[in-house]
C-alpha distance (Angstrom), angle and dihedral (degrees) to the residues before:
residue distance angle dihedral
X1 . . .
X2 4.01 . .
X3 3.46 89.8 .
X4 3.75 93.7 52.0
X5 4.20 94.2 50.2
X6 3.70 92.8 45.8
X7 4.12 89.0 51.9
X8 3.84 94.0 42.0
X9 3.86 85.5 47.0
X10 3.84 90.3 46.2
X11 3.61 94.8 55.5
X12 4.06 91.7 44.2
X13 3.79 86.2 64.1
X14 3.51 98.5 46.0
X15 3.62 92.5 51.6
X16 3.37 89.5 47.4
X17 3.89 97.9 54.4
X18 3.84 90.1 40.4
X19 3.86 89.0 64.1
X20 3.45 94.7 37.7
X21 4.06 98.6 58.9
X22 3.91 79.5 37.0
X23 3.86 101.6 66.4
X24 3.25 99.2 24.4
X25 3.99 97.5 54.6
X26 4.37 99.2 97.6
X27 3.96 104.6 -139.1
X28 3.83 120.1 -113.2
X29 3.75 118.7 -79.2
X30 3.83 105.2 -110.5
X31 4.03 116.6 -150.2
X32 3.96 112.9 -147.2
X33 4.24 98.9 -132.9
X34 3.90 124.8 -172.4
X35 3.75 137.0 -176.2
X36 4.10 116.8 -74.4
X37 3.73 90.0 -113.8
X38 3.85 85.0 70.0
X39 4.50 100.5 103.8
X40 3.31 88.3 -158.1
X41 4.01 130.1 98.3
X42 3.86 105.1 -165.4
X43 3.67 153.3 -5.9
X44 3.67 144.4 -149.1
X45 3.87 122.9 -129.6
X46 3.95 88.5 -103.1
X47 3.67 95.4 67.2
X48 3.66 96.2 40.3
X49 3.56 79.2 54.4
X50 3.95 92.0 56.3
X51 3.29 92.1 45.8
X52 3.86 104.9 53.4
X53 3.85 88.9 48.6
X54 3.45 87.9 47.1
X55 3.82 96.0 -121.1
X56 3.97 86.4 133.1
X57 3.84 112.4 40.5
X58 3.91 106.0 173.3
X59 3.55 134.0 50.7
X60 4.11 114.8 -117.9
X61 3.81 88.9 -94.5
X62 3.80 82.3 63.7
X63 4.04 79.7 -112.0
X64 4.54 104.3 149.7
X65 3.22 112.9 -104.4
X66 3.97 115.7 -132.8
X67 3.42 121.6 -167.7
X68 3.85 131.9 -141.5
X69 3.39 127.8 -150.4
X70 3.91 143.6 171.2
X71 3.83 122.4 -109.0
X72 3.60 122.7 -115.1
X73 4.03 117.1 -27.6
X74 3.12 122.0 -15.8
X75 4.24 131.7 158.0
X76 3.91 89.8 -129.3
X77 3.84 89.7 51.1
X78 4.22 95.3 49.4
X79 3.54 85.8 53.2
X80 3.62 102.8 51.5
X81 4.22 83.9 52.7
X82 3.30 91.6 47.0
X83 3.59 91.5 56.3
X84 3.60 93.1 48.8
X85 3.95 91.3 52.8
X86 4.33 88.1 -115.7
X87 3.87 137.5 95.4
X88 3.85 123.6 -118.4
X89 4.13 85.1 -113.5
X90 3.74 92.6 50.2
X91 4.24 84.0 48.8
X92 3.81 87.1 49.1
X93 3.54 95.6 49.4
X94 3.92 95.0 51.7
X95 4.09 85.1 42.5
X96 4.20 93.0 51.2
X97 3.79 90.4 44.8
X98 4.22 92.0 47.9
X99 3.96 86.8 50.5
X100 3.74 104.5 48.8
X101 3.44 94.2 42.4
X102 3.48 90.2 54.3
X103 3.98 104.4 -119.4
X104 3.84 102.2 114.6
X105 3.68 145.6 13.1
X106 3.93 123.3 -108.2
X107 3.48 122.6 -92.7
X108 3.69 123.3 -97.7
X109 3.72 108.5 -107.7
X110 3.94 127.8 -155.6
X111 3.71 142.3 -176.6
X112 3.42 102.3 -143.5
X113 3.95 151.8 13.5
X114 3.67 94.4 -100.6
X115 3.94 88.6 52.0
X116 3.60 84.6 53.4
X117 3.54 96.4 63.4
X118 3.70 95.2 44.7
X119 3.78 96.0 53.3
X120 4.11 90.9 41.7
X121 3.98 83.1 47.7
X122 3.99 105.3 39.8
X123 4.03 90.7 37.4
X124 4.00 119.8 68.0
X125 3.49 111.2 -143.5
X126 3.66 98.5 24.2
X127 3.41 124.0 131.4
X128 3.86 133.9 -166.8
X129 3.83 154.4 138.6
X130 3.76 140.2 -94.3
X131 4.02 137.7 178.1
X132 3.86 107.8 -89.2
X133 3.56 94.8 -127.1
X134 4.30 87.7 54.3
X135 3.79 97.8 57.5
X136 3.68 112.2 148.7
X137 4.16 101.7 -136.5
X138 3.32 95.9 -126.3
X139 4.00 90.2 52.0
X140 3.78 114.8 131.2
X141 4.11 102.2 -137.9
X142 3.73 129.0 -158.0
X143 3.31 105.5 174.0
X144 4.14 140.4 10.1
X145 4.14 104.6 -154.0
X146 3.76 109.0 -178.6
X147 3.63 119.5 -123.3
């Protein structure tokens, strides 16, 4: 019976600390990057906005805008909806519907942060998002949202 309360009490406090570290660990800042041909210096969250739901499809210059994205779920990807008040579905939806009706391309879609770069670097126009703390130093930042 002692062995029992001291086991159920055991896993009580593990729980308990697993949540704990859970919610109260703040996500990552994520910095919205895009390709050195871009003539602009920043952003606010409402054009970002535009852009990702393709309401504004070219850069001031009158330069396309392409848009990068992660594949599938990812922590870094929630976050970035979550900042823009959306879901990745609701994204995709808006994305789908832009394509088969013929008013925009699809997004560019990567695996990884490091593919993210390369595609925001090799691709004028482009614009995308990376982890704070994974910056490249020659980055061109918009925008710091934090996590």
């Amino acid at each position: 019976m002692t062995y029992l309360f001291l086991h159920i009490i055991s896993i009580l406090l593990f729980l308990g600390n697993t949540s704990n570290e859970l919610t109260n660990s703040p996500s990552e800042p994520i910095v919205i990057i895009v390709n050195e041909s871009i003539e602009i210096d920043q952003i606010d969250i409402n054009e970002l906005i535009d852009i990702y739901t393709l309401s504004k499809q070219r850069w001031d210059d009158n330069t396309r805008i392409r848009v990068a994205d992660y594949k599938g779920s990812q922590d870094i990807r929630d976050t970035f909806y979550n900042a823009l008040h959306t879901t990745p579905n609701n994204i995709k939806k808006i994305w789908l519907r832009a394509q088969f009706t013929g008013r925009s391309i699809p997004p560019i879609v990567v695996d990884s942060v490091d593919e993210m770069w390369k595609v925001v670097l090799e691709n004028p126009g482009t614009i995308g998002y990376v982890p704070f703390n994974q910056v490249p130093v020659n980055a061109k930042i918009l925008l710091q949202i934090d996590g």
